[in-house]
N, C-alpha and C positions, 0 to 999 in steps of 0.2 A: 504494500500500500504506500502511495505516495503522500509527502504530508510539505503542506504551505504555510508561513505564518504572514500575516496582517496585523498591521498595526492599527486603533481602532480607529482612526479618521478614515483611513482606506478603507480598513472593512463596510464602513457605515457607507459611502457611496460606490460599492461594490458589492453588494447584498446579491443580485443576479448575479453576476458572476460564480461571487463565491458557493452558493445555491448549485449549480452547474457543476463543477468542480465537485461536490460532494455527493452528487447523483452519477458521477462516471468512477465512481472511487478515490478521492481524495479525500484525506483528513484535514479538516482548515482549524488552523492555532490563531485564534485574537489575541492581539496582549495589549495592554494599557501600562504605558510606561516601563514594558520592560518585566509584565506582570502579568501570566499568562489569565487574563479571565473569562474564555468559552473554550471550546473542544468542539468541530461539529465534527460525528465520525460517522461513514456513512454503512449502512447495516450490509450486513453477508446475507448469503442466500437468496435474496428477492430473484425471483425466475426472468423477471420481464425489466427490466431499469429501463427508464425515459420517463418523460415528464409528459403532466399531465394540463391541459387546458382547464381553467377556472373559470364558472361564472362571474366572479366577484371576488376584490382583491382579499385575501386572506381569510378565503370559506374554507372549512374544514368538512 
């Protein structure tokens, strides 16, 4: 697994990006000052990976 870190101004206007990045396998490290504070790591096993189209921004 490949793993990227961001620092949090980047991360915050790279949110798609980094989203992408962890749906093709990549581990994404936020840090704030040097301070690691998220982990997105993205799950094993899913049979199908891609993304899916939303009715509305952030429907679960």
């Amino acid at each position: 697994m490949h793993q990227v870190k961001y620092d949090l101004p980047e991360a915050q206007s790279s949110l798609e990006f980094i989203l992408e990045q962890v749906i093709y396998g990549t581990e994404v490290v936020i840090v704030r000052h040097g301070v690691e504070v998220a982990r997105i790591t993205p799950v094993d096993g899913l049979r199908h990976r891609g993304t899916v189209l939303l009715e509305a921004p952030y429907e679960l």
